[in-house]
N, C-alpha and C positions, 0 to 999 in steps of 0.2 A: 348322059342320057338316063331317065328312067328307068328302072331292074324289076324285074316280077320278084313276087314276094316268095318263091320257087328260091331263086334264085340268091336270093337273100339269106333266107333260112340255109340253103349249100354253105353258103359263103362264112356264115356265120356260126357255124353248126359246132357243138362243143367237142372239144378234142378229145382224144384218146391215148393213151400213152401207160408206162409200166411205170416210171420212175416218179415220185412221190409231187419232186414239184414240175412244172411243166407249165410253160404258157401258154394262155387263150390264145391270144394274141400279145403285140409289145405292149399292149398297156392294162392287161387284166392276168393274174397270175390263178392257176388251179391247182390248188393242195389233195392230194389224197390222201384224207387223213383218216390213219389206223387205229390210232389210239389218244395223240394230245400236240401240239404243234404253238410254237409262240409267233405270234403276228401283233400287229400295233393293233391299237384300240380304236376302234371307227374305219378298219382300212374294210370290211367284212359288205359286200355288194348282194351276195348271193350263197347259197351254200342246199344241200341235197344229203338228204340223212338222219341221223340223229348226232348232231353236234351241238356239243354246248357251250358257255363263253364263260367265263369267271376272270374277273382283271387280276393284274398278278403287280407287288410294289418287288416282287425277286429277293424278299428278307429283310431284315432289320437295318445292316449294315449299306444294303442300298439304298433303302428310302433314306439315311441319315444321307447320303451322300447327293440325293436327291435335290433333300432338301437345302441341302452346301453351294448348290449349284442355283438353283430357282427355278428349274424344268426338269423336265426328267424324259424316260424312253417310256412314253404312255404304253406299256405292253397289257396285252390278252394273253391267255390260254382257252386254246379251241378243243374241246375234249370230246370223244365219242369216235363214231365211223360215218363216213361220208364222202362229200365235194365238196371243195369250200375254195371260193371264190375271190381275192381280194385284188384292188385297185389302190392308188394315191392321186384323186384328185384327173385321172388324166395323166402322170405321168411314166415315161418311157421306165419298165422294169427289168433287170438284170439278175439272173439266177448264177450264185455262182457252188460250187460244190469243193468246201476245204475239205482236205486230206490230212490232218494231225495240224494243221496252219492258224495263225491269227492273224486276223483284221479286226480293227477300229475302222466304226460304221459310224459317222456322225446322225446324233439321234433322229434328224427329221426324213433321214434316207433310209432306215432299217424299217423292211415292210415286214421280213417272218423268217422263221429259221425254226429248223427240225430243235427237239427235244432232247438231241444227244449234244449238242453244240451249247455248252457252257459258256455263260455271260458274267461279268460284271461292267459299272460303269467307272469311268476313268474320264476327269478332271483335266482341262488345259492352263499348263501353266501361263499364268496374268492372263485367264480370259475367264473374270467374275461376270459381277453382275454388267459392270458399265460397258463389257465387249459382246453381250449378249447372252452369258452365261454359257459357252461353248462347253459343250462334254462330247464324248464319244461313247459307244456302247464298246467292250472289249469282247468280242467272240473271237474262242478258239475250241479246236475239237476235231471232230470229221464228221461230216453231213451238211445239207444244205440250206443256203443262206439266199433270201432276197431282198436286192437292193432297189430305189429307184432314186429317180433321177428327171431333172429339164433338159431332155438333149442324152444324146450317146456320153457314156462316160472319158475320159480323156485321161491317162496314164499319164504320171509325170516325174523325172527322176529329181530326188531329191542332190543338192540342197535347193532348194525352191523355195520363193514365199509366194503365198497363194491367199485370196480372200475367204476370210472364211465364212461368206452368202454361198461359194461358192463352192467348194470343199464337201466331198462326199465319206473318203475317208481315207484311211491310209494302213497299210502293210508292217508288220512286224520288224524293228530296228528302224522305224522312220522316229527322232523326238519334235515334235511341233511345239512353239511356244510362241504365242498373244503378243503383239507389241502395239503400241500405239504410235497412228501418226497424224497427228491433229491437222498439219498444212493438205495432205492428201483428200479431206473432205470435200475442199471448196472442186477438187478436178474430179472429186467420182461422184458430186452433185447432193453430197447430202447435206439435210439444211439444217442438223446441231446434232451437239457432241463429239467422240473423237470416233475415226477409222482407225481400227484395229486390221494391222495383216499377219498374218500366220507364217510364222518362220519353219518351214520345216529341213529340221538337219537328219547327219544320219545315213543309212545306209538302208535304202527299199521305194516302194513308188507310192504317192502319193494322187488318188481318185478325186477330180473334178468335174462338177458339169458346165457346160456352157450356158449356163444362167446364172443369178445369183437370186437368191431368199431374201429378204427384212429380215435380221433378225432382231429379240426380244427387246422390246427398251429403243429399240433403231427406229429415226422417221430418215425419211428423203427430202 
C-alpha cells in the first residue's frame, strides 16, 4: 500500500547514536568523523560538515606491492568534522569492532575503518594475475572496521576450501593458498581459463558471502 510522505520521512529519518560508526540502515553506513577515517574510494553517497577527501596509495612499500598484485585497496582519507555517509553498490554492511585483533578483509569487501587500525596489504600465494590477482587488505589494531558483503556473512571453520568470488575474509592463523583446477570450470559454467579455489588451512574462521563476484581477468 502507498505511505504518506510523513511517514516516509519517520521511517527513514537519520539516526542518532554515540559510537563513531553506526548504521543507517543494513545497507548504508554513518561515520562520525572527528578528525580523519579511511573508506574506499567512490564508497562516499552523502556526508554533512566540513570533510574532506584526499586518496591515500598507504606509502611506498604498498603501492610497490600494489602494483605486484595488479589491483589494489582503492582507499580515501576523509578528513575534517562531520557525517559521512557511505554505501557499496547496494550491499548488506557489517561493522565490526577489533580489540588488539587481526583480520584479512579481501579488498572488494573493506568499505572503512577508524585511523587507529593499522593496514598493510598481503598477497595470496599462487593467486597472480591468471586467478584474478587475489590480495587481502591486513588490519590489526583496536577500533572499528566495516565490511560488506552479497548476503549475511557466513563463518567457516577452517580447513575449508572456499571460492574466492566468494571469500570476504579471514581471521588471524587461518594460511589460504590459490590452486588451480581447470576440469572444475566446465561445472561452475565459466567459459575460459582455469578456476582457482582457495585452500584455507590453519587454525581460525574463514568469512564468506553467499554470492560470488567476477573476478579481474574472469569471464563466465
Amino acid at each position: 500500500m502507498p505511505q504518506s510522505l510523513d511517514h516516509l520521512l519517520q521511517e527513514a529519518e537519520e539516526v542518532e547514536a554515540q559510537e563513531s560508526f553506526v548504521l543507517q540502515n543494513g545497507k548504508a553506513l554513518k561515520i562520525c568523523v572527528k578528525d580523519s577515517v579511511f573508506c574506499r574510494a567512490g564508497s562516499m553517497i552523502a556526508y554533512q560538515g566540513d570533510i574532506r577527501f584526499e586518496s591515500t596509495s598507504g606509502g611506498f612499500s604498498k603501492w610497490i606491492k600494489k602494483k605486484m598484485t595488479g589491483e589494489g585497496v582503492p582507499l580515501m582519507k576523509a578528513e575534517g568534522e562531520g557525517d559521512l555517509f557511505l554505501a557499496d553498490d547496494a550491499a548488506e554492511i557489517t561493522i565490526l569492532k577489533l580489540n588488539n585483533e587481526t583480520l584479512f578483509v579481501e579488498g572488494r569487501h573493506l568499505l572503512a575503518f577508524e585511523k587507529t587500525i593499522e593496514w598493510d596489504i598481503s598477497m595470496i600465494k599462487g593467486a597472480g594475475m591468471a586467478s584474478g590477482g587475489l590480495f587481502t587488505c591486513r588490519l590489526f589494531g583496536t577500533g572499528y572496521v566495516a565490511i560488506s558483503s552479497h548476503g549475511e556473512p557466513i563463518a567457516l571453520d577452517t580447513p575449508v576450501v572456499v571460492d574466492p568470488n566468494a571469500v570476504i575474509g579471514w581471521t588471524a592463523g587461518v594460511s589460504p593458498k590459490a590452486k588451480a583446477d581447470i576440469n572444475l570450470k566446465t561445472l561452475m559454467g565459466r567459459s575460459s581459463g582455469e578456476t582457482f579455489q582457495l585452500h584455507c588451512q590453519g587454525k581460525g574462521k574463514v568469512l564468506v558471502q553467499p554470492a560470488e563476484l567476477v573476478s579481474f581477468g574472469e569471464s563466465r
